[in-house]
N, C-alpha and C positions, 0 to 999 in steps of 0.2 A: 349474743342476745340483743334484742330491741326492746326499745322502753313499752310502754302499753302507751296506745294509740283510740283511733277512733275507727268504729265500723266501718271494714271496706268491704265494698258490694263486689260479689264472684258470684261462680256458681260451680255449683253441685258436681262430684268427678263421678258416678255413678251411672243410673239409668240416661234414655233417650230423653227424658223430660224435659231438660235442662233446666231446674229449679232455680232462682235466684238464691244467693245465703248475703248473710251478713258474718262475716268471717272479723272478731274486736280481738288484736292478738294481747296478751294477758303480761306480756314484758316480760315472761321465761321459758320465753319457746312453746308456748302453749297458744288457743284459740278458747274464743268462746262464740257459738254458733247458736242461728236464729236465722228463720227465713226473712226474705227480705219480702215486706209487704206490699213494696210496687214493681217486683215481678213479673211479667203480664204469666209467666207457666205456672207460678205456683199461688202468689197473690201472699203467699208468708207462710204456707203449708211447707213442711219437710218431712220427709218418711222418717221411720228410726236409723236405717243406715246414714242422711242429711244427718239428722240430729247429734248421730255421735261421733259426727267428723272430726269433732276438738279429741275424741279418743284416739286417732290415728295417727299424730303428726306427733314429731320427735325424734329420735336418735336411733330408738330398738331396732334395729336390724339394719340399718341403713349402708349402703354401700359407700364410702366418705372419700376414697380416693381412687384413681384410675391401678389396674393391678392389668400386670401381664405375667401370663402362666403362674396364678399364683400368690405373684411378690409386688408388694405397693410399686409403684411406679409413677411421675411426672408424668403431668397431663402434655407436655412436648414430645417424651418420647413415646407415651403410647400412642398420640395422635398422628405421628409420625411412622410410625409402624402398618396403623391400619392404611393410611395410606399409600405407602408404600407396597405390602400385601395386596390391594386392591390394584392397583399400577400394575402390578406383576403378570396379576391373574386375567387380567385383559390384555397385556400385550400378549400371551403365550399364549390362551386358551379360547380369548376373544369376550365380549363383554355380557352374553350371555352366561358366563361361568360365573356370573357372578347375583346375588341375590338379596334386595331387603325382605324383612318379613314385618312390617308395621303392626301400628295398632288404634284402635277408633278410642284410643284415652289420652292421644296425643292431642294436642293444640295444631288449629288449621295451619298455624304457620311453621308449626314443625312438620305436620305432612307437607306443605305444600314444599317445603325447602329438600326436604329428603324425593320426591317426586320429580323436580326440577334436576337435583342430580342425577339419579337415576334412567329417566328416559330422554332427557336432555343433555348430558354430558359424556356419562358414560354410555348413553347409546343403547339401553335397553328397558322391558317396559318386563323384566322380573322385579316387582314390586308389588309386593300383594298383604295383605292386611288381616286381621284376627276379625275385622269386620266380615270377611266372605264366610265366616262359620255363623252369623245373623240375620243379614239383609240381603246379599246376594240375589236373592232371588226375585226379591220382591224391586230392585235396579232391574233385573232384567226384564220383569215383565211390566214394570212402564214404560222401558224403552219399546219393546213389542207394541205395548197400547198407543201408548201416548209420542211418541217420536223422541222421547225425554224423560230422563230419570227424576220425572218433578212431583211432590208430592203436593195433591189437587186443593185438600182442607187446610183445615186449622184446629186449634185444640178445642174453640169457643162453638164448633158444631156438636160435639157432642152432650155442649147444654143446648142446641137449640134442635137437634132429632127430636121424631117422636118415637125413634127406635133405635138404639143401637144394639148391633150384632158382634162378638166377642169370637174371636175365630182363633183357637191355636193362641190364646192369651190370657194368661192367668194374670190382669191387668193388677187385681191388690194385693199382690207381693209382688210383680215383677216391677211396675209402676204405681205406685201407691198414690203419688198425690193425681196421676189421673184419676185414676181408680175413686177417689174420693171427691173428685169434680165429679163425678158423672152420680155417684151415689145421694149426691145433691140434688141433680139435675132430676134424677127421677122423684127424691124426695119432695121437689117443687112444684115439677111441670107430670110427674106423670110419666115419666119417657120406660118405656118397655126395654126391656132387658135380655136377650137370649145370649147365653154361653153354648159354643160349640166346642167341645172337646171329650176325648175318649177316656177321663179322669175328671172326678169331681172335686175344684177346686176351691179356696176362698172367695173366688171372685164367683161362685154360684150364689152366695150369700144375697147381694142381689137380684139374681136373676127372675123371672120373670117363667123363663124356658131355658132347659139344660138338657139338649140334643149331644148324648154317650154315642156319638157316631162310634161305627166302626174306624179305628185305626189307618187315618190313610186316605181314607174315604173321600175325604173335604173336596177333592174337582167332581167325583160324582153329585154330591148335595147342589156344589151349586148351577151344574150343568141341568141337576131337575128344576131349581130356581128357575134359569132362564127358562125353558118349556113352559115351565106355569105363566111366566111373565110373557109369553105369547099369546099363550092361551086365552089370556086373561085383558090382550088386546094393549097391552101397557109397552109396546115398544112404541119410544116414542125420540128415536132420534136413527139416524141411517149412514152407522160406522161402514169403514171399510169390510168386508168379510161378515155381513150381520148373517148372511143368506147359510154360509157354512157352517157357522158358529152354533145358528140356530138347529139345522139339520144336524147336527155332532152332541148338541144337546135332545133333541128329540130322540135319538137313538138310546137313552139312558134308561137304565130301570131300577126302583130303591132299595134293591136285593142287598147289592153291596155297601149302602150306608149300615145295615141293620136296625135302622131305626123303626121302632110300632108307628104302625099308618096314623096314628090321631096324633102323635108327636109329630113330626113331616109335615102333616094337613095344617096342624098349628104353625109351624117356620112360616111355610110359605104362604099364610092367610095375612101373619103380621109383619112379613116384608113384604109381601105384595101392594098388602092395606094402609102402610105409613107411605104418605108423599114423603116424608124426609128423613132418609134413612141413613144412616152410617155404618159403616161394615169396618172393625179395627180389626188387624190380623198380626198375628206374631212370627215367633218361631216354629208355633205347631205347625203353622201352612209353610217356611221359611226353609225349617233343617227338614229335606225331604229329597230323593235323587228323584221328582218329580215335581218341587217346590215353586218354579216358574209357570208352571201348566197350573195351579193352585190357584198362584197368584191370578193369572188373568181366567181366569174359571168366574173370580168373585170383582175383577173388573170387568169382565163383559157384562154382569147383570146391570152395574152400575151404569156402565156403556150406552146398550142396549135402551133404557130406562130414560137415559140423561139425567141420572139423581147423580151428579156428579158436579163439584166447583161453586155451587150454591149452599148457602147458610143450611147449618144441619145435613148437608147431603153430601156423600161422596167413601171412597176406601180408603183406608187411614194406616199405613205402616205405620205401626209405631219401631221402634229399634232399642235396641238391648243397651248402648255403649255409648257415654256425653256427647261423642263426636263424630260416630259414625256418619251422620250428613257430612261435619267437615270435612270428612276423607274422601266421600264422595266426590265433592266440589272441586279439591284441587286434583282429582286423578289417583287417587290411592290406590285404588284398584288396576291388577294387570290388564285390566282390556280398556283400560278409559285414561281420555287426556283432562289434563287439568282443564276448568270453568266445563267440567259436561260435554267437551270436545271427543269424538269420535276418533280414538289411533286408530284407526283403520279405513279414514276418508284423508286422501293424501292433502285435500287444502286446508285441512285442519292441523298436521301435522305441519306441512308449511308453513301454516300463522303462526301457529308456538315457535316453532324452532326459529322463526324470524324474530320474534318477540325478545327471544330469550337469550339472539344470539347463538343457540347451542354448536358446538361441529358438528353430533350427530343426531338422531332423534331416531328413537326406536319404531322401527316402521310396521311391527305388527303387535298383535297380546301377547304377552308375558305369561308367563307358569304362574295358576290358580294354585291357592295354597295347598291342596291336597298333591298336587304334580307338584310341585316347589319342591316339598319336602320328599319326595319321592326321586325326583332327580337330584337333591343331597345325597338321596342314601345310597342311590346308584352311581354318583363321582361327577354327573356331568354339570353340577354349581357346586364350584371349590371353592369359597368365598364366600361365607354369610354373615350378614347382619341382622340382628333382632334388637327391635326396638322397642319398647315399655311391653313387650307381652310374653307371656310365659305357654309356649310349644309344646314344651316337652310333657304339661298337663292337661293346655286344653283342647289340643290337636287331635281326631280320631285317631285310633292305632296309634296312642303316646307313645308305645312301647318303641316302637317301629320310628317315628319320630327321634326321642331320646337317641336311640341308635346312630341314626343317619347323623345327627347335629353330632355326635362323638367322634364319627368318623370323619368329619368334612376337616379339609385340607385347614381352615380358617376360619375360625367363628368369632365374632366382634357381637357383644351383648352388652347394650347400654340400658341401665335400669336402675332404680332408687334403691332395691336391695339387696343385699349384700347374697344371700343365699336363697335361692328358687332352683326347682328342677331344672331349670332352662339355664341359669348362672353357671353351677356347678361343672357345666359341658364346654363351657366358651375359653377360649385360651386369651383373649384383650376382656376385660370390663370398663365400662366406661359409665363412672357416678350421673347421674342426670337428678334435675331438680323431679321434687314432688309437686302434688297438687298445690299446696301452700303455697311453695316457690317458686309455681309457672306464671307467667306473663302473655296475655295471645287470648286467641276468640272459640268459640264452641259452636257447633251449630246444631237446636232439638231437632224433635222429629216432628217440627211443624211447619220449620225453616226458618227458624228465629235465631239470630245471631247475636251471642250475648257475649261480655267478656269475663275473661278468667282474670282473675287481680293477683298479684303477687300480696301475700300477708305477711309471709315468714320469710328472715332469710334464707337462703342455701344452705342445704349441712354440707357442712365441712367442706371438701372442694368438689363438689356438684354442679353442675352448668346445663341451660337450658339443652333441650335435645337438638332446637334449629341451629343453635350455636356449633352445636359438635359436628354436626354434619357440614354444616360449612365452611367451618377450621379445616375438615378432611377434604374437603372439597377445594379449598385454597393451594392445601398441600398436592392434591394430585395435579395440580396447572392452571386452576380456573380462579384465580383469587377476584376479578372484577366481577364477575356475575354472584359470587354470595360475598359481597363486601357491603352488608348490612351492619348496622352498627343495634341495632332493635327491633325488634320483631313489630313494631309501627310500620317500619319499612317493609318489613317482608309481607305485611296487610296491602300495606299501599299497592303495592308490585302485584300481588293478587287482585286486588281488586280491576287494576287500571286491564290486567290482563282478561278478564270477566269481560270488559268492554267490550275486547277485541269478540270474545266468545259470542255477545249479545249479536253485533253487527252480522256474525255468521247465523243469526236465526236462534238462538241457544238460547234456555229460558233462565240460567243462571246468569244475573249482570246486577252487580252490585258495583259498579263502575262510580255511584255517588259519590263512593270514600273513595277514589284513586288519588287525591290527592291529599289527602288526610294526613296532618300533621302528629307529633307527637303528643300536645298537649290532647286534640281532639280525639287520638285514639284513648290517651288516657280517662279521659270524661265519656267516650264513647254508649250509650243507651242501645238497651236489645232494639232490633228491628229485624223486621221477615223482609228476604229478599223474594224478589227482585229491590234493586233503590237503584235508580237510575233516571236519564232523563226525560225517559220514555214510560218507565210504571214504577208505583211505589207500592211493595206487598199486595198483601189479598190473595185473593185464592182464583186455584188456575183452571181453564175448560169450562166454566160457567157459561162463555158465549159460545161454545160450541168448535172453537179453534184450536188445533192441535198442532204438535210438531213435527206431526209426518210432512212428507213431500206436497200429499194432497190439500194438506188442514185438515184432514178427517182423523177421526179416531179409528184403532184400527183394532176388532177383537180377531181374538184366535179361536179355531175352532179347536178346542178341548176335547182329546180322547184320554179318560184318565188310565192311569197306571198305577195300579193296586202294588202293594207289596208283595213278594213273591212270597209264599207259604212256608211257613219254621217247618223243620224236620223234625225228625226221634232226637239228635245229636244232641242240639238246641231248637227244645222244643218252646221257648218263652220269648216274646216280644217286647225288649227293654225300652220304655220309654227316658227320659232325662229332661232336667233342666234347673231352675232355680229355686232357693229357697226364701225365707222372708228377709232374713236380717244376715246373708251374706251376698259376699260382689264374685266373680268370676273366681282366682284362684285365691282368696284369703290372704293374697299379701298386705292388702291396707285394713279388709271388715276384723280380720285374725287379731287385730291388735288393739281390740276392744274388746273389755269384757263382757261387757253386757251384751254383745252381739253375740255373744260366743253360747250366751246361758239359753235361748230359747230352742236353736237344735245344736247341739254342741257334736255331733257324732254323725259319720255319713251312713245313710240308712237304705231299707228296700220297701218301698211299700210293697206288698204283696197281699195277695185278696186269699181271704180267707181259706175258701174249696182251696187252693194251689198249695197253702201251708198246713193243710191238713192233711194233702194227699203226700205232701214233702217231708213231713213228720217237723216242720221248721214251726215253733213256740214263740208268741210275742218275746221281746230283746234276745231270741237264740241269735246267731250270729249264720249267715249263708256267705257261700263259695261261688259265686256268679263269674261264669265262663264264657268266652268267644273263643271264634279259633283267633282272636289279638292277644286277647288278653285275657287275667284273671282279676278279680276284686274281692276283698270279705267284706258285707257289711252286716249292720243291726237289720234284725228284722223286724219291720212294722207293720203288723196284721191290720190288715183295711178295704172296707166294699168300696172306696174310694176309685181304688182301680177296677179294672173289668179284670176278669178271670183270663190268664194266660196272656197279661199285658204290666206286668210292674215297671214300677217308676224307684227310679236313686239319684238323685242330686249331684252336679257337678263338679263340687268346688274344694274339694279334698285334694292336698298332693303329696307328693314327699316329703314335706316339711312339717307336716302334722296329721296325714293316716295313708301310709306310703300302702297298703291294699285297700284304700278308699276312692284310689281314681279312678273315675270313670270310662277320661279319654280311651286307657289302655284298651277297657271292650268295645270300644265303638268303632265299626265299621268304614272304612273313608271311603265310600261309596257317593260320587257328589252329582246334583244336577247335569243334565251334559251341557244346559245351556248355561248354567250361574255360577257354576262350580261350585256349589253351596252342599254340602254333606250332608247325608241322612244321618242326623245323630237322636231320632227319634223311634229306631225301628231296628233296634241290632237284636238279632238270635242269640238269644243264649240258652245254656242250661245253668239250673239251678241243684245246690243238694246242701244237705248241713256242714258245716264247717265245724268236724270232730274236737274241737279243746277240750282238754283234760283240765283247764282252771279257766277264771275269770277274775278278774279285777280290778278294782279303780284305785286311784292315789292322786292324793293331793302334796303340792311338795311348796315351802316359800320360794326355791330355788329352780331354776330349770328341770325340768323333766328329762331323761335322756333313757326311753325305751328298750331294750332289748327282746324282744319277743317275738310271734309271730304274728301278732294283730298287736297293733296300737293306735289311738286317737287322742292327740294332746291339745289342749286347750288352753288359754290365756284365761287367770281369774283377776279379781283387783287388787289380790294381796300375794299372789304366786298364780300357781300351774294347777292345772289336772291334766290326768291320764285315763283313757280308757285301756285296760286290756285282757289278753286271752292269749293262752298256749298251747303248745302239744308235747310239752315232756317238760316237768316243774325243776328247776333250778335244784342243787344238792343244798347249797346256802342264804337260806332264803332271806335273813337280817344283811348278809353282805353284798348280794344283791340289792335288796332294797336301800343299802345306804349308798351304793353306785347310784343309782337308777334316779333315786332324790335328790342326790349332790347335798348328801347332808353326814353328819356323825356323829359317834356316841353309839351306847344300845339303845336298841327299841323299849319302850314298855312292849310285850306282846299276851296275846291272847291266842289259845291254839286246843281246837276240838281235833282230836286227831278221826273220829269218826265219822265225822261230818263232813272231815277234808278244809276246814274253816281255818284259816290264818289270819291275826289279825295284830297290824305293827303299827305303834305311834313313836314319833323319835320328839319330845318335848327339852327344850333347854329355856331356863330359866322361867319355869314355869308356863311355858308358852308354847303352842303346838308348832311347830317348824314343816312336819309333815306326816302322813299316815299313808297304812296301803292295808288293802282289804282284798284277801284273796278266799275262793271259795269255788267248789266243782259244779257251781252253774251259775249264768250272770248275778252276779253282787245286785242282792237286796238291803238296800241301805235306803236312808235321805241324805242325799247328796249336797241337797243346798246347804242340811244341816253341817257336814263335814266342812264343806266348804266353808260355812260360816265361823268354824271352828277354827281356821288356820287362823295362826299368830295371837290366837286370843288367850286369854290365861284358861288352863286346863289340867287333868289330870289322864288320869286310862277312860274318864266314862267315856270318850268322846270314842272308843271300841265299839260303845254298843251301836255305833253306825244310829243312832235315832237320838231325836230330844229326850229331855227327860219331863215327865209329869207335870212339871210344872214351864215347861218352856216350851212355844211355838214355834212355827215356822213356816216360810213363805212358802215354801214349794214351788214347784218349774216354772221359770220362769213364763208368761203368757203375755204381756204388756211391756216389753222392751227400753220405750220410752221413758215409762214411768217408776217399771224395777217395781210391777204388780205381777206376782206368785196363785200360782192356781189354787194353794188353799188359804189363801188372803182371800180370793173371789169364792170358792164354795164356800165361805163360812160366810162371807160376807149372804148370801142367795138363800141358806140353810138361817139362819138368826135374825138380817136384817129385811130378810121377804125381797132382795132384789132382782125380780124378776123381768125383770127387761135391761137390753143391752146401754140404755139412756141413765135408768137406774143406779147401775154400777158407775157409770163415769160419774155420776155427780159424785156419791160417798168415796168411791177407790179411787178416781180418777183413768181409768183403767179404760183405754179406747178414746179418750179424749186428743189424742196428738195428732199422730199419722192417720190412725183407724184401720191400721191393716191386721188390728189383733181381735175386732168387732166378729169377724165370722167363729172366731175360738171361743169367744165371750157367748156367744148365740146359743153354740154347740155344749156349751157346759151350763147354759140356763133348760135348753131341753132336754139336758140327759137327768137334771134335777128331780124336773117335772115329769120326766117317766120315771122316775125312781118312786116321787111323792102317790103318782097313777096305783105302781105296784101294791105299795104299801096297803093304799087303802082297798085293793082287790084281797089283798090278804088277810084285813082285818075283818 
């Protein structure tokens, strides 16, 4: 334990934003969190996942000691082991057999250390990262534009646009405190708003225009952009290829977007008609096996135009992962050398490997994650490491995945906890610190370099991840080259090597700090790189200077490529991706309750026509097929989606709804040039998923499922469970007291013709746990059950509802704040709050993050068409 201390300034493990926090540890292992208000990303805004960071840190699941096959083990012999394993596997097989699989949540000086080994010592450039299932694409197409993977803005354009475009980003849940800069921006200045995507999302809330393209579509749209923007005489600068670029756009017709002519004629009137325009894009243009042609489809207009590198003007990646620029920067990626160096231009390779001392340097690209794990599963990488990221859930073709990592000769998995799909398969573990416990820098997605602070100690025997790698590293022969004593040094070494990078023409050089001491990395303030002697920040391409050969910019000419057409087999077009108030695979958002209350289950949206032709009923439960894989989820009727395009959420795995992952149906079909996966476009089929029962259970003690569907949740006083079967238990009290980790008899309640089962197991007056079973999804109030654990009770707490004289908050909607959907209807129905302003002042509700305001919107207009009805009726 540490005593309580005084606010120390980090930042956020989460989105690309890179939000500053203020992280005051509480002296029992605990935090209390609060944005930090001189920030330059966030200014003291934090989403609700920021906010419930202090719910995350602790002991619950934690990995606390190094285990091989198994059994605790000393961090000497395991370290010694991998080592040694690693040595083997390259003397016999050669040093391509062997493979990292990183991740964009690591600390730049943990990528940059694991990078350095990897293509500098051991001699090859297999190291590739959970980042290439995000960004990938959007690196490779400003290498194609711009000579360099540099991103052009900054975040402060998006308040000074008089347009921004939203492409493939559901910015207020994916990124919420952007999201809520920009909702200002308009609220002030006016700035226009259009969302482009094939699902209506909360970030429509302020839109302006919400162009439902066709699925895919997006190089078509903006291939008719550029033709307009000829047309209309607005080329105004003379890239490489303008001449092709432009002829490959004139060939386009609006057939394939789907869009009505007056919607289209709107796009391209108020990108045409704003001089300063900003174009952000996500994963929708990103996860696509045409995703680089996307990307520069919506840089050549910007190109083209020259609205690019100037205040309010230019294309904006944003990225999914704190760190994904930092892994950028030192080489994360198989095709790239650390500082933005080119493997594949041999005097680049030469300056590193001079720099670095290395003996060898890997002289071409390395195996993209999708081939990584594919030559696992075929024998030819006997050797892997995975580091902070979990594969075996959020890889397409998990299933396939999970497999290959089972069967590899050697799997070394270092991570903060103890059990994930990807652990379970690894035969070395190796503890690593958490967020709390890291030390080292982040880079957003603006290029602002901020640090990570240590708050909390280590649990247990946890050590940083550059640490580990370079202990292993030592051990295999190199001990003077990672003979750092602090990850200040391992900054320092980075930075001075960026130098080297700048001198070669390279727009990453933060060379200012290569001499940077330890005190000053500790005192260290965000800045946007470049910092060097020659430019400090700002934004790049404004003068018209690029990184090609020529200095010109260089557009592609863009022929798009549709997705190829579903069959009878799998006739449904799955989309995926994020929810509001969880992170990638729920191993840190899982361990909050409150994150857990606003979608606690993984779900399908599905449009109505499709579940009425599938006979599938709001919360019936569907069977979604690939030839990967298969999934159950809830079903959630919504015009949201287009017909014959639903959407299901990612972040489910084995550890809390093992037919809830998604990886398993997803297609590993990747860009041919980014290797970046289509995980927006898998075939499947759909049909009902037959159970004979349904049920939920609340329990004070762990949950431990047996059935054929389940979904477990973290509450603040125990567990819940969702579930569903196909042949009911013979003993259903004895099951349920397994299932609860609880004992004694039930009180029970049992309609036998209803099929309705209903058990409470109470001791000392207090409810300990309940399960409620029933022959079609359990109609209950939940929150009310839930509010019921551990409180003093009786049987009423059977009838699954309050009683007459007692309220209750209902689903949760406000995250934040722990504001309940009929806390807000009654508050709209009694107190007249009919605007979303309204509500925050009395409920507070929308006042924090604001990413729960389009929910708030939605349930003040469904009010006022109710209140419409009535009076048509009267």
């Amino acid at each position: 334990m540490q005593t309580p201390g005084p606010a120390i300034r980090t930042t956020c493990p989460y989105c690309g934003v890179g939000c500053g926090i203020l992280a005051t540890p509480d002296g029992a292992g605990g935090l209390a969190i609060a944005g930090d208000p001189d920030h330059p990303a966030n200014f003291g805004r934090l989403c609700v996942k920021g906010s419930a960071l202090g719910e995350t840190v602790g002991m619950k699941g934690r990995l606390l000691a190094p285990q091989i096959g198994g059994r605790e083990a000393g961090w000497d012999e395991a370290l010694d082991l991998v080592a040694r394993r690693l040595s083997e596997t390259i003397a016999e097989h050669g040093p391509d057999a062997v493979a990292f699989y990183v991740s964009g949540q690591l600390l730049t000086e943990d990528y940059y250390v694991a990078n350095k080994l990897m293509k500098g010592f051991i001699g090859s450039a297999n190291i590739d990262t959970n980042s290439r299932l995000c960004m990938a694409s959007s690196v490779a197409g400003h290498r194609r534009a711009f000579g360099s993977d540099t991103v052009p803005g900054l975040y402060e354009d998006l308040e000074q646009a008089d347009c921004v475009v939203l492409v493939g980003s559901n910015l207020a849940w994916c990124h919420p405190v952007l999201f809520q800069r920009l909702a200002a921006a308009r609220e002030a200045r006016g700035t226009k708003v259009v969302v482009i995507d094939p699902r209506r999302t909360a970030t429509c809330d302020i839109a302006d225009l919400h162009l439902a393209l066709a699925p895919g579509s997006d190089g078509v749209l903006f291939n008719l952009l550029l033709a307009e923007i000829e047309r209309r005489g607005l080329v105004a600068a003379t890239p490489e290829n303008l001449v092709e670029a432009l002829a490959a756009a004139r060939a386009m017709g609006p057939a394939a977007t789907g869009l009505a002519d007056g919607a289209l004629r709107q796009f391209l009137d108020v990108w045409c008609g704003s001089n300063r325009v900003v174009t952000v894009y996500s994963q929708g243009v990103n996860q696509s096996d045409s995703g680089t042609d996307k990307v520069n489809a919506i840089l050549n207009c910007h190109l083209a135009t020259g609205r690019i590198g100037r205040p309010g003007m230019g294309p904006f990646s944003v990225t999914g992962q704190p760190n994904a620029m930092g892994g950028r920067e030192v080489g994360g990626l198989a095709n790239m050398l650390a500082c933005h160096l080119d493997i594949e231009n041999g005097g680049h390779r030469a300056a590193v490997q001079d720099f670095w001392r290395a003996p060898r340097m890997a002289e071409r690209p390395g195996l993209k994650a999708v081939d990584m794990f594919r030559a696992v599963g075929d024998g030819r990488i006997k050797a892997l490491w995975i580091i902070c990221t979990n594969p075996a859930v959020s890889m397409p073709e998990a299933d396939r995945v999970a497999r290959a990592i089972a069967g590899c000769d050697f799997v070394v998995v270092s991570d903060m906890m103890a059990r994930t799909d990807t652990t379970r398969l690894a035969h070395v573990l190796l503890p690593a610190t958490g967020w709390a416990e890291k030390d080292g820098t982040v880079t957003n997605s603006e290029r602002r370099i901020s640090r990570q602070r240590r708050s909390l100690v280590p649990a247990g025997q946890a050590r940083d991840d550059w640490r580990i790698i370079a202990d292993v590293a030592a051990r295999m022969g190199w001990p003077e080259a990672f003979a750092w004593d602090s990850p200040a040094q391992v900054f320092a070494e980075h930075a001075a090597l960026s130098g080297l990078a700048g001198r070669l023409g390279g727009a990453f050089d933060i060379s200012a700090h290569a001499g940077i001491t330890a005190a000053q990395y500790g005192a260290l303030e965000p800045f946007l790189w470049p910092q060097s002697s020659r430019r400090s920040g700002g934004r790049f391409f404004g003068d018209g200077r690029f990184h090609t050969p020529s200095g010109r910019a260089r557009m592609v000419p863009v022929v798009p490529r549709l997705p190829q057409p579903v069959g009878p087999a799998h006739p449904f077009r799955l989309n995926t991706g994020r929810v509001r108030d969880h992170w990638h695979t729920m191993t840190r958002t899982g361990l909050s309750p409150r994150l857990s209350r606003h979608l606690a289950e993984p779900f399908l949206e599905l449009h109505p026509t499709d579940a009425a032709r599938l006979g599938l009923a709001p919360a019936a439960l569907a069977e979604v097929s690939s030839p990967h894989g298969r999934a159950i989820l809830r079903v959630l009727v919504t015009d949201r989606v287009a017909p014959g395009h639903p959407f299901a959420p990612i972040h489910w795995t084995g550890e809390t709804a093992p037919t809830g992952r998604i990886g398993a149906l997803v297609v590993g079909l990747p860009d041919p040039l980014s290797g970046q996966p289509a995980s927006k476009s898998t075939p499947v089929a759909i049909r009902p998923f037959g159970a004979t029962w349904y049920g939920f259970a609340v329990s004070a003690r762990p949950i431990t499922p047996d059935c054929d569907y389940w979904v477990r949740a973290i509450l603040p006083g125990g567990h819940q469970a969702e579930l569903a079967g196909l042949g009911e238990p013979a003993d259903w009290p004895g099951t349920a007291r397994t299932m609860l980790g609880v004992t004694g008899e039930p009180l029970v309640v049992r309609d036998a013709g209803k099929g309705i089962l209903r058990m409470a197991f109470v001791a000392d007056g207090r409810l300990q746990a309940a399960l409620f079973i029933s022959p079609e999804p359990a109609a209950l109030s939940r929150s009310h059950v839930i509010a019921s654990l551990g409180a003093s009770c009786g049987g009423d707490v059977l009838a699954g509802r309050p009683g007459a004289q007692q309220s209750e908050a209902g689903a949760l909607v406000c995250a934040c704040l722990g504001v309940g959907m009929n806390t807000i209807l009654q508050g709209i129905a009694t107190r007249k709050l009919m605007t979303v302003e309204a509500i925050g002042k009395a409920l507070g509700a929308g006042t924090n993050c604001g990413s729960c305001k389009p929910e708030l919107k939605a349930l003040i207009e469904a009010a006022k068409t109710q209140a419409r009805r009535r009076e048509v009726d009267a």
